[in-house]
N, C-alpha and C positions, 0 to 999 in steps of 0.2 A: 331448438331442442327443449323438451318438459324438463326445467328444473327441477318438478318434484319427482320425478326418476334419480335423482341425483343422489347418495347419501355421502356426507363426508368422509364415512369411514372408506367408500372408495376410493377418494381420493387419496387420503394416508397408503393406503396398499397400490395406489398406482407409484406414489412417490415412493416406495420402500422397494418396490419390482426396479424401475429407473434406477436406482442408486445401485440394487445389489445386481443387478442382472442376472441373476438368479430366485426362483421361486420357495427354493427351500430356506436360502438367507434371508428371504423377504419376510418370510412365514417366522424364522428365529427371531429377528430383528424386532419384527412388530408381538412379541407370544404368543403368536399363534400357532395353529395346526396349518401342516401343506394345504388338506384339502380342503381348508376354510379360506385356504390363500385363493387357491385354484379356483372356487367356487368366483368369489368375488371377479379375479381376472377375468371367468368365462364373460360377468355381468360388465367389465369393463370392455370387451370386445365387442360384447353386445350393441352395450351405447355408441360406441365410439366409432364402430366399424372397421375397427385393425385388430391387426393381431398382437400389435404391441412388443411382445415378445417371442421370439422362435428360434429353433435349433439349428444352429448353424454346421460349419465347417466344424471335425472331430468333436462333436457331439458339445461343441459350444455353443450357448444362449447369447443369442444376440439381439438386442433394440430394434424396431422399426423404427425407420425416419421420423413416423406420428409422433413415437413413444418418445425419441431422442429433440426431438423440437417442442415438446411439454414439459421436460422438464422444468427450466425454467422459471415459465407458468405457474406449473404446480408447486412447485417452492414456493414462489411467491406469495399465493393464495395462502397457502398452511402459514405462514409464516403471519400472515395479516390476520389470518385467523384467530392464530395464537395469542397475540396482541391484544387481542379482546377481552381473553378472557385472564388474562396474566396478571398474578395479584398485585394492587398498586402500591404495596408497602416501600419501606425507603429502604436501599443495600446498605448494610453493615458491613463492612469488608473483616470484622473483628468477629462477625458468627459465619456470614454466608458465605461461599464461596463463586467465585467463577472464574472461567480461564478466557480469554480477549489475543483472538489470533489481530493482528496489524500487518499491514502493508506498508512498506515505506522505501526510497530509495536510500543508499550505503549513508548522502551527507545529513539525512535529519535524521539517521539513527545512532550516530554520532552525539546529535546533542541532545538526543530527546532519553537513550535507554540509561545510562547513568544516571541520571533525574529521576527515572519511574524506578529503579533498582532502590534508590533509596528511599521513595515514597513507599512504595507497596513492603520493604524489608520487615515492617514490624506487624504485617500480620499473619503471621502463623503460616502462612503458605496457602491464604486462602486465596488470593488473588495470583493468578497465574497469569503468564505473557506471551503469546508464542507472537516473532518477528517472521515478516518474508521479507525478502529483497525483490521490492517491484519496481520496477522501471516507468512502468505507466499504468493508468488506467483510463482506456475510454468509454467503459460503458458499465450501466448497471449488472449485467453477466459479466463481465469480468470481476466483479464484487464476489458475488455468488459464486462465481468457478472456483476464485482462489481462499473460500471460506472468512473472506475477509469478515472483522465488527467494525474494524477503524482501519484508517489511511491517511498518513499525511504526506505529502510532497503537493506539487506542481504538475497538475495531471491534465489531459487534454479532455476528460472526462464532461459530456453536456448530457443531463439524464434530471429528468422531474425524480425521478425515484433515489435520485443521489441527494445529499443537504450537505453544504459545507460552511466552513467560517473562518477566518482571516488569523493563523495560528503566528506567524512571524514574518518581519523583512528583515532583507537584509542585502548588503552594497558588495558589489566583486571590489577585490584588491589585490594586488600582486604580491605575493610570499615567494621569500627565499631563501637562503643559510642567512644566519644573521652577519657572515665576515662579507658576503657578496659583494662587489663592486659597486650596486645599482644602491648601496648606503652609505656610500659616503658625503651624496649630498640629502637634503631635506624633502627634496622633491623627484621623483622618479619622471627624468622625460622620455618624449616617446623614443630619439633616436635611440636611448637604454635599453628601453621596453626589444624593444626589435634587435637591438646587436646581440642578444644572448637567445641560446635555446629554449623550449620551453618544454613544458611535461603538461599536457593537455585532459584536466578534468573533465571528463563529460559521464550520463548516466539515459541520455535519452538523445537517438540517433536527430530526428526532425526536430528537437530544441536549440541541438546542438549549433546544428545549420544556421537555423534564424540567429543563433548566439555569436555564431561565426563573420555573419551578412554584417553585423554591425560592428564589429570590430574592423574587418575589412574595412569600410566606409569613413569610419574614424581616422584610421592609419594608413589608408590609400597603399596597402603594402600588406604581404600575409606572415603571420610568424614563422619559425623555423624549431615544427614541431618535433621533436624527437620521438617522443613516446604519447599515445593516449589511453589513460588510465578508468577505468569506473568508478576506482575504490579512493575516498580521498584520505585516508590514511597509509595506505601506500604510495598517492603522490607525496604526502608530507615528509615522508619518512625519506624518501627518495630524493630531495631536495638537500638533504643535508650532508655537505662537505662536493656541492658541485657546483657548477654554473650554471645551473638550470634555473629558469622563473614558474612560475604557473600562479592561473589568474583562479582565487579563491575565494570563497563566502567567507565576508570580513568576519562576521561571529564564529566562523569554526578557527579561521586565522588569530583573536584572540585568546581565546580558549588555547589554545596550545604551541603559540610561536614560544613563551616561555621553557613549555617541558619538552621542545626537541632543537631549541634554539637558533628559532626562526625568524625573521623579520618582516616587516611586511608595507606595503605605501599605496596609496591610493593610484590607481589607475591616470594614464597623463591625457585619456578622453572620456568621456561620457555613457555610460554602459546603465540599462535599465535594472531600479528596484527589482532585486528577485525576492518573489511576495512566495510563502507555503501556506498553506493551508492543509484543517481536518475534515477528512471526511467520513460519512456516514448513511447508510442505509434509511432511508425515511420510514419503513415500518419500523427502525429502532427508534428513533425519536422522543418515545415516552418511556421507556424501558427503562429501570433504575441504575441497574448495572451500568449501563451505557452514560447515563447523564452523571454519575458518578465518576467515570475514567475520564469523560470529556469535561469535564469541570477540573479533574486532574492534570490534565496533557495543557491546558487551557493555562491554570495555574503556573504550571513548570516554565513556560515560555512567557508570564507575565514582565521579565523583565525585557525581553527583545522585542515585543512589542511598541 
C-alpha cells in the first residue's frame, strides 16, 4: 500500500467510526460535519477495500470483521502517535489534573487504595482513581479493552507491549478467630492444618489449581473446603467466631488480624513467595502522569518490599 495516500486525520475518523459505531456520533465526537465524516469513510473504503461500517438488522450500524480486527491496531498507532507529540513537562497533581482507571484483583486492592486515598486526598480533586476488579490479564487487548493506565496483581500476561516491575512479596499463612484451637500451641502442625474446615481464597481459576497441586503434595491429603470465596474480606470477616482456617497473604493477615480479631501461624509446609507486580502500557512509559502514579504506587509499597 502508498503510504503517501495515507493521511492521519483518516485514521482518527476510522478510530472514532469503530468506537461509536455510528457515523453521526463519529462526526459529534471528532467536531465535525456528517458529510465530512462521510466523505473521509468513502476515502477509507476506498483504501482499505471494505466497507467498514454497514446497516444492519432494524436499521442498526454494524462493524465489518475488517473494521472490528483494526481496532486494536488503530488505538495503538494513535496512541504512539500521540506520544510524540505530548508536551514533556513534569505533572503537578496541585495544578493538572488527571483520572488513572487501574486494574487489580479484590487482595491488592485492599492494600494498595487506602494508601492512594491518602496520597492523592490533598489535591483538590485533581488526581482522580477509577478501580476494576480484574482477575487476570493475558494480553496487551486486554489492557485496551478494559481502558486500563495501570495493573497490579499476578497476571499470566507475556506481551513486548506490556513493561512491569516487581511491586511486592509476600508469604501464605494460616488466619483464624484469634480463640481457635490451632493457637494454643506456637506452632501450627499439619494434622491441625487438616482436622478443621477451611474457607478457600482464591481470584484466578488456573492459579488456583497450580496453588492447589502444591498443597496437595506437601500434605499428601486434600483439605475440607467449605466455602470458596474471591473476596478476601469477606473471607476475613467470616472467620470470625468459627472453626474455619483459610490460607492468607501474610501482609493483608497483618494488617487486620488486630481490627477483626484474628490470628494467624505460618503454614506447617512450604508454599511459594507470592511475588505482585505493576503494570503498564509501553507507549505510556514516558508519560508524566504515569511516571508520577507509578513512583506513587511504588512508594506506597516501599515497605513490603
Amino acid at each position: 500500500m502508498d503510504l503517501n495516500r495515507i493521511n492521519l486525520n483518516l485514521l482518527v475518523v476510522l478510530d472514532a467510526i469503530i468506537e461509536e459505531k455510528n457515523i453521526s456520533l463519529a462526526a459529534k465526537r471528532l467536531n465535525l460535519t456528517q458529510p465530512a465524516v462521510s466523505h473521509m469513510l468513502k476515502h477509507l473504503r476506498t483504501i482499505l477495500d471494505d466497507d467498514l461500517i454497514l446497516r444492519g438488522p432494524f436499521n442498526k450500524m454494524i462493524l465489518t470483521k475488517k473494521a472490528q480486527d483494526m481496532k486494536m491496531p488503530v488505538r495503538k498507532v494513535l496512541n504512539d502517535i500521540s506520544g510524540i507529540f505530548t508536551e514533556t513537562k513534569y505533572f503537578d497533581p496541585e495544578y493538572d489534573k488527571f483520572t488513572f482507571t487501574m486494574g487489580m484483583p479484590d487482595i491488592a486492592s485492599v492494600l494498595l487504595i487506602p494508601k492512594l486515598n491518602t496520597a492523592i486526598g490533598n489535591f483538590s480533586g485533581n488526581v482522580k482513581i477509577k478501580i476494576k476488579n480484574i482477575l487476570d490479564i493475558t494480553s496487551y487487548e486486554d489492557m485496551i479493552h478494559d481502558n486500563l493506565d495501570l495493573a497490579i496483581g499476578n497476571f499470566s500476561i507475556s506481551s513486548q507491549n506490556i513493561m512491569s516491575e516487581s511491586l511486592f512479596s509476600t508469604e501464605l499463612v494460616c488466619v483464624a478467630d484469634k480463640s481457635h484451637e490451632v493457637f494454643k500451641s506456637k506452632k501450627l502442625t499439619l494434622d491441625k492444618f487438616l482436622e478443621f474446615p477451611h474457607l478457600q481464597l482464591v481470584y484466578r481459576e488456573e492459579f488456583q489449581t497450580s496453588y492447589d497441586e502444591i498443597i496437595g503434595k506437601a500434605t499428601e491429603c486434600s483439605r475440607k473446603i467449605l466455602i470458596t470465596i474471591p473476596n478476601i474480606m469477606t473471607a476475613l470477616h467470616s472467620l470470625k467466631n468459627s472453626n474455619s482456617l483459610c490460607i492468607a497473604h501474610k501482609n493483608i493477615a497483618e494488617k487486620f488480624s488486630t481490627l477483626l480479631d484474628l490470628n494467624y501461624r505460618d503454614l506447617p509446609f512450604n508454599t511459594p513467595i507470592m511475588n505482585y507486580y505493576l503494570y503498564w502500557k509501553r507507549e505510556d512509559n514516558a508519560s508524566k502522569p504515569f511516571t508520577w502514579m507509578k513512583k506513587l504506587i511504588m512508594d506506597s509499597f516501599s515497605s513490603h518490599r
